[in-house]
N, C-alpha and C positions, 0 to 999 in steps of 0.2 A: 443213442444217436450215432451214425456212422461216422468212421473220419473225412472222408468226404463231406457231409453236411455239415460236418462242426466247422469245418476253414472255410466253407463257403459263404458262411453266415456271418453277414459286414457287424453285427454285433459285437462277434468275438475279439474283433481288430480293432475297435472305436476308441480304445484307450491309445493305442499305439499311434493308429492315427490324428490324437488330437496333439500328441507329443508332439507328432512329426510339424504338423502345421504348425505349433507355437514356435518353433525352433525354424523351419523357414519365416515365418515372420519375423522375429527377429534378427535372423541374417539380415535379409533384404532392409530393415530398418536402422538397425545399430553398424553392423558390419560389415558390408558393402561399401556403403559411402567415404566410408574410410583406404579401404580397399583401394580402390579407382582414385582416391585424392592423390594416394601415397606409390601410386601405380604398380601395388604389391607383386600383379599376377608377371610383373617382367623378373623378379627376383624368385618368387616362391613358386607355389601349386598356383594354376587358374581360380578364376572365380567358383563361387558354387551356381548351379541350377537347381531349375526343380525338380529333375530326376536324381540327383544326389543325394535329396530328401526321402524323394519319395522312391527310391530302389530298394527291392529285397533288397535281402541280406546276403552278400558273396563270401564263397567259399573259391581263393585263389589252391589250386592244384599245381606243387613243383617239385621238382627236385632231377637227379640227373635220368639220362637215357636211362631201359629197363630196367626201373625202380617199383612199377607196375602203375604211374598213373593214370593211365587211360584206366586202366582194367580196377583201379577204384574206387574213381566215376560210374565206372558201368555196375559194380557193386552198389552203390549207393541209390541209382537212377534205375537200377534193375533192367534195362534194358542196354539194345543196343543205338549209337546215335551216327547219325553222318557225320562220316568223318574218322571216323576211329576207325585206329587199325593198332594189332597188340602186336610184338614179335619181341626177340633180345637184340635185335638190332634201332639205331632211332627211327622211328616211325611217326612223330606226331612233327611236324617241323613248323607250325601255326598257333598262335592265341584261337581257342573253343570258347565264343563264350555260353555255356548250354541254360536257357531260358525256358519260362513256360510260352506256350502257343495254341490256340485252337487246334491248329493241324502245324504238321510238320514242315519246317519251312527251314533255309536256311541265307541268311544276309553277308552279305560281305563287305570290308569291313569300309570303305571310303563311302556307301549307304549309310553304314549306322553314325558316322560322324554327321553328316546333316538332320540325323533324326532326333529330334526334342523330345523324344520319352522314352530314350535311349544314356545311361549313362557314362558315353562314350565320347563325345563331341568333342572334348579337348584331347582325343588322340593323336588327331592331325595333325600336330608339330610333330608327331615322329615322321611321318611323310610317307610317299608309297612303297618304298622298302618295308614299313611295318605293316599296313594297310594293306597290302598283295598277301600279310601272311597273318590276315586276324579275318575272324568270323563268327557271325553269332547263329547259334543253332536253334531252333525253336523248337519244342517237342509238348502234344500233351500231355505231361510228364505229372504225373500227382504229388511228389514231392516238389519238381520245380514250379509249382505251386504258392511255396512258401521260402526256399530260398534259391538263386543261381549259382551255378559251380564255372568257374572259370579253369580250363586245360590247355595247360600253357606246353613248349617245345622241351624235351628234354635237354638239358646242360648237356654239353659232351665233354669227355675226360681230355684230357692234353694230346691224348694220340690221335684222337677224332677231331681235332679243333687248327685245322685247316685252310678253313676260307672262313672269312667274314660275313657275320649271318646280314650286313648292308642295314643296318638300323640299330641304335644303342639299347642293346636288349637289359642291362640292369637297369637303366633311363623307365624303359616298359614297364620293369617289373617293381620298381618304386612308385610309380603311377598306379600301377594296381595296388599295390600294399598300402597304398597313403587311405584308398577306396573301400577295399573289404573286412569282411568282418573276421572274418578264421585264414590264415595260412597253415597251409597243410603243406610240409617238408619230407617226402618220401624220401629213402633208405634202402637198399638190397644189402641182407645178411650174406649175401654170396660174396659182394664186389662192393665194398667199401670204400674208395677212391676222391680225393680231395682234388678235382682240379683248378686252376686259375679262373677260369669261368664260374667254379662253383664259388671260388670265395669272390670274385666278385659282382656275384648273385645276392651274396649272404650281404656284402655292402650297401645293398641295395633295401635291404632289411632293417639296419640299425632304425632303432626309434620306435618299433611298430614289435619287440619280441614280446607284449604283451598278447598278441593278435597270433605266436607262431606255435604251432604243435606241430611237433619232429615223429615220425614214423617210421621206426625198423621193421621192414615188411619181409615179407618170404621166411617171416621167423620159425615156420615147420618145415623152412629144406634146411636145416642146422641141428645139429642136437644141442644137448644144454650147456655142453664146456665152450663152444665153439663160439654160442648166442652170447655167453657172459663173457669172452674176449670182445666178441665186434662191439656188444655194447661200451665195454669198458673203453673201447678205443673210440667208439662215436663221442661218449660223452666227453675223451680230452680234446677232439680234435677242435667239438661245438665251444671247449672252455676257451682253447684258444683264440675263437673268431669275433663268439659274443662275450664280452668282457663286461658281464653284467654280476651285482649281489647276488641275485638268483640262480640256480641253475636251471636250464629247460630240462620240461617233461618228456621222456621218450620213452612213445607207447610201444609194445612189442606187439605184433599182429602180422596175422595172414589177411589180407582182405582182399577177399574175393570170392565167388558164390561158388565153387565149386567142394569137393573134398577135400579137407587138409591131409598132408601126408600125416603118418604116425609119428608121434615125437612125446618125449617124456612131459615137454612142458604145455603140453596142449589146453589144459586148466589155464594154467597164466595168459596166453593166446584168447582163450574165451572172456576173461576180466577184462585185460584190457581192451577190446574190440567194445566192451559196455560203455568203460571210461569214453573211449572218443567217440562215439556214436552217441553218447548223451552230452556231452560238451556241443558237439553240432548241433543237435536235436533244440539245444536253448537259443540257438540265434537268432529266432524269430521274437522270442520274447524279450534278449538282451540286445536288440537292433536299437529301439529311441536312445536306450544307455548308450550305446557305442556313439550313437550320431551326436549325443548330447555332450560326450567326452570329447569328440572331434571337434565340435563347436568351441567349446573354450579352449583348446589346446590353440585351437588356430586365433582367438580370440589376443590368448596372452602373444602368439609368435608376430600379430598385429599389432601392439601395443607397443612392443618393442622395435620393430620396423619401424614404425611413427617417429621415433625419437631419435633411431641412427639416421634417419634420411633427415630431418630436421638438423640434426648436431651438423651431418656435414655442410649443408644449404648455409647455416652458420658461418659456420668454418671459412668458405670458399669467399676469395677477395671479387671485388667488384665489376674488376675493371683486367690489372695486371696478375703475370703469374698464375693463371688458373691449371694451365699445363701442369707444372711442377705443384702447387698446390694440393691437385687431385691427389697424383701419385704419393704425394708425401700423407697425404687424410689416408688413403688406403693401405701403406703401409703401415702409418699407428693403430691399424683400427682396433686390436686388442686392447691396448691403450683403450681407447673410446669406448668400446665395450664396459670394461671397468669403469668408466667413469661416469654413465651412464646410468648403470647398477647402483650406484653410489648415490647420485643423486636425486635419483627417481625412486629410488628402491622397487627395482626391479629385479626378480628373482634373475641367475645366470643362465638356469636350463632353461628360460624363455625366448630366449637368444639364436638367432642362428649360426651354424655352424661358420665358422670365422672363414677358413678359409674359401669355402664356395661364394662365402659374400663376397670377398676381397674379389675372385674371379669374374663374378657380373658386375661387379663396380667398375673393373674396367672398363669397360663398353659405355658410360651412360657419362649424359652429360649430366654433371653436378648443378648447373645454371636453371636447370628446369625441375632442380628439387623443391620442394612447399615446405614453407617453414611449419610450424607444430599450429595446431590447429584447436585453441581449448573447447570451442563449442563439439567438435568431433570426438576430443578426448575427454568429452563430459559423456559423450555418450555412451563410450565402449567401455566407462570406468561404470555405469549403473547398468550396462550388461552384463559386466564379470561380480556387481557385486550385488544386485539387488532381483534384476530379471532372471536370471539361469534359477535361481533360488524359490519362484514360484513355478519354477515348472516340476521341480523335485515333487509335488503332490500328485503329479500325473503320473509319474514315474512310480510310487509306490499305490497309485491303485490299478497300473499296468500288472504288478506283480501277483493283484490276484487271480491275474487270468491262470491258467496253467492247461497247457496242449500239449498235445504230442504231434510231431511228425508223423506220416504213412511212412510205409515201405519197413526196408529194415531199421530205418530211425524210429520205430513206434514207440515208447515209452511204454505200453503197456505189452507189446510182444518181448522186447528185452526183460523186462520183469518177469516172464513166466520162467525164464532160465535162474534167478536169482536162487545162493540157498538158502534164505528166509522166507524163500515161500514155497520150496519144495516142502521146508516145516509143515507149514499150514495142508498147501493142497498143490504138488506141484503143478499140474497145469493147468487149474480153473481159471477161469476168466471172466472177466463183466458179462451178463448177456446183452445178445451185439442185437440192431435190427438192420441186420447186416442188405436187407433185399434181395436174396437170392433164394427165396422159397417158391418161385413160381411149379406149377405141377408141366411138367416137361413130355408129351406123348411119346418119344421116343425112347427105346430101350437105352440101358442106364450103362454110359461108356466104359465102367469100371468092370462089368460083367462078364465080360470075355475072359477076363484074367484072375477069376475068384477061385476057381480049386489051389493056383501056386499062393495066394494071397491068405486062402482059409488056411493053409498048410501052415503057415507062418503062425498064424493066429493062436491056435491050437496049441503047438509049441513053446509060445509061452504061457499057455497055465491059465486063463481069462476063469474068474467065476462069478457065477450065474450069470453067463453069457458075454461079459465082459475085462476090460484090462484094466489094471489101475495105473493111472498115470507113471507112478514110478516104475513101471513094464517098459509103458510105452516106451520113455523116457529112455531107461540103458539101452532097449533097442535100436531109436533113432540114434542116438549117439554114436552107435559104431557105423553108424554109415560115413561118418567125418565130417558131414556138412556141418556150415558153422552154426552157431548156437539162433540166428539171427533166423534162418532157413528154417532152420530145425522150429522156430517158434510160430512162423508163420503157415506151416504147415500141418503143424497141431489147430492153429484157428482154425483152420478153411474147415479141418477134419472133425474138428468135435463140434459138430452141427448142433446135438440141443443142448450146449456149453453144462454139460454135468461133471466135466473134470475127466470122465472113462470115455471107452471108446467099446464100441458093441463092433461085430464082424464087418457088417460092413462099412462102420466108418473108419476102421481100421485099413477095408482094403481101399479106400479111398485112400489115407495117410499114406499106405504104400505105394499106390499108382501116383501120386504126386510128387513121392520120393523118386521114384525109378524116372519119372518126367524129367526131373532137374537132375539127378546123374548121369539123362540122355545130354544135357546141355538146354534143355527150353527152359524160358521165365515162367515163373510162378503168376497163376491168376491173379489179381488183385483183389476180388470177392469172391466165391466159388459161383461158376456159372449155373444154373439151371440142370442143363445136362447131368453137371455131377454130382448134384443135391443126391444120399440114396435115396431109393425108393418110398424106402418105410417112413422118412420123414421130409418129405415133400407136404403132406397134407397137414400134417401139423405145424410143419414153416410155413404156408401157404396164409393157417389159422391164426398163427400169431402173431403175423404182419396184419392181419385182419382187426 
């Protein structure tokens, strides 16, 4: 079955999908009405919708000016998209948010706020300063497919940072981080630089570093003394910021389809490129988990809203002194806080942050708080403690599905480069019924260029007619393309999947190489055209 047919097939998703619906229903039933009682969305995040539920899985793209995010978007999406533009100067100055679409299309962004199957609608409190500089892209895109990639403005360093970009951009980008599934933190090994902007970017992040993977990119314009400084100094400057037990991962990578330069650590370059292409590759299967994680997190941050707005509603006198009152409730509120914990026994990390509360307390009249509510807080206590609890069965028969992503996220093109199965065979693979055995009347495009291609062939040693993968393999490999390239290049080429490759499917391998060192994208299935000859009728048969 191709990978196109497998994602196609509402089958595949049924699990996920029933997750999803159990989990919007009991929003709208338990946690909502609490919501709107307690008028959470004027202190916290907005309400949820049904596109909240029901969104792919996002991939936010950030970090500072040329760090290479456009350009690993365009790696990932394998194409090019409107909008993009690469250079070492900043070039992207807007929120992308890159979607799938029938055809190409692109929205702008005070549209996508009125649109209900869009999960954007509570942008509009940033207002048209951000709205002039957000947009969603449509492409059909066969990975965007399965999940959307968000390409946000470069940070600029302290020398570039100027003028006011006219809208609270960490405000933005805590709005996306509250929503998506993976943050991606790009890096340049060249230009290392901590601006004001960037840290508070990074403030903008606290709470969500479970969601964050850091990326040192352009890791083969450095050599390996040079990489193990910047790393060493990435990882004090990330200890300083995030002041967490853990430390974060920092993947070292070149990503981007073209040649990497030469560099001693180009092995480690390939590893790691696997790690974070399979970490992404799982978000479509780790989405209900993530939304189900979202759900009680924000469940407990309700619970306890409940009881501070009640305690003050308490608190505040009748009649006189309400003025000095407030002010004196909001500056105990740590106080209240503790005492709240105490006799609720409510955990502390459930709590919001003290002082952002103290700041919207200001503004709100105490007189129109609602006292505690036990019918409501009977409800949210058998969502946290008994409903969340039968959906966990859906959740572990989700995990038997197992997919891969197209493109360079395929889990089974990654795996031909693994060295546990160069062991075995290094580059056999499942047989595909790929559809692209039709018999083609036209002469076979690769033709023109077979005496330089046989030439090559020859050279290295092929017997009885053929190369053995591990040929292939050191061959392609000195071309520098990356490991991902290099894998999906061997599919398209070993047409009847025997692991070898005979003359001409070799000179295919090589006209697709010299394609993609010209700068063109990689077909998606090999067209007709470039099926060889010799085995057109027997692809033709086997589809039959």
């Amino acid at each position: 079955m191709s990978i196109r047919r497998l994602w196609s097939n509402p089958k595949t998703l049924g699990d996920v999908n029933m997750v999803t619906e159990e989990l919007k229903s009991l929003y709208y039933r338990r946690l909502l009405p609490i919501e709107k009682y307690y008028s959470f969305h004027h202190f916290h995040s907005p309400s949820y919708e049904d596109a909240d539920f029901d969104n792919k899985p996002m991939v936010l793209v950030m970090g500072q000016y040329s760090t290479g995010k456009t350009t690993f978007i365009r790696y990932l999406i394998e194409q090019d998209f409107p909008g993009s533009r690469v250079g070492p100067e900043p070039t992207t100055d807007c929120f992308t948010a890159l979607m799938h679409g029938e055809a190409e299309e692109t929205t702008p962004g005070n549209a996508l706020t009125v649109d209900p199957k869009r999960p954007f609608r509570n942008l509009d409190t940033f207002g048209n300063s951000f709205l002039n500089r957000f947009q969603c892209v449509q492409l059909p895109n066969q990975l965007l497919e399965s999940i959307s990639i968000i390409d946000t403005p470069g940070i600029l360093t302290a020398a570039k940072r100027r003028l006011s970009r006219g809208y609270d951009f960490p405000a933005v980008l805590r709005w996306f981080a509250e929503r998506v599934d993976r943050i991606i933190l790009l890096f340049d090994s060249n230009k290392l630089e901590f601006s004001d902007e960037l840290t508070r970017a990074f403030g903008a992040l606290f709470g969500f570093e479970e969601k964050l993977r850091v990326v040192l990119n352009k890791a083969d314009a450095v050599d390996s003394q040079q990489l193990m400084r910047v790393y060493g100094a990435l990882m004090w400057s990330l200890g300083k910021v995030f002041r967490t037990p853990e430390i974060l991962r920092v993947y070292i990578g070149s990503f981007w389809s073209e040649p990497r330069q030469v560099c001693s650590h180009y092995r480690l370059i390939a590893l790691e490129e696997e790690d974070l292409l399979a970490d992404i590759r799982n978000l479509p299967r780790n989405a209900a988990v993530r939304k189900l994680n979202d759900l009680v997190k924000r469940a407990r941050l309700v619970r306890a809203h409940a009881h501070i707005i009640s305690h003050l509603k308490q608190e505040m006198p009748t009649i006189f002194c309400r003025r000095s009152k407030k002010h004196e409730l909001i500056y105990q509120l740590p106080v209240i806080f503790t005492k709240i914990q105490q006799q609720h026994h409510i955990p502390a990390g459930d709590f919001p942050d003290c002082t952002k509360m103290q700041e919207k307390l200001l503004g709100q009249n105490f007189s129109k708080f609602k006292p505690l509510k036990p019918s409501l807080m009977a409800s949210l206590d058998k969502l946290l403690s008994s409903d969340i609890a039968k959906v966990m069965p859906l959740l572990q028969q989700q995990e038997l599905r197992k997919r891969s992503l197209p493109s360079v996220l395929d889990g089974e093109l990654m795996g031909t480069f693994r060295p546990e199965h160069h062991r075995r065979d290094p580059f056999k693979e499942p047989p595909k019924d790929d559809g692209s055995g039709e018999t083609d009347p036209d002469e076979w495009a690769v033709e023109k260029h077979r005496p330089k291609y046989d030439e090559i062939f020859h050279n290295l040693s092929p017997r009885q007619g053929k190369l053995s993968g591990a040929k292939v393999k050191e061959w392609m490999l000195s071309t520098l393309l990356p490991n991902s390239v290099l894998a999906h290049v061997w599919r398209l080429s070993d047409v009847d999947g025997d692991g070898m490759l005979d003359g001409e499917e070799f000179a295919l391998a090589v006209h697709l190489i010299e394609a993609k060192l010209e700068g063109h994208w990689l077909p998606r299935e090999l067209p007709p055209h470039l099926v060889p000859p010799s085995k057109r009728q027997s692809a033709g048969n086997s589809d039959a």
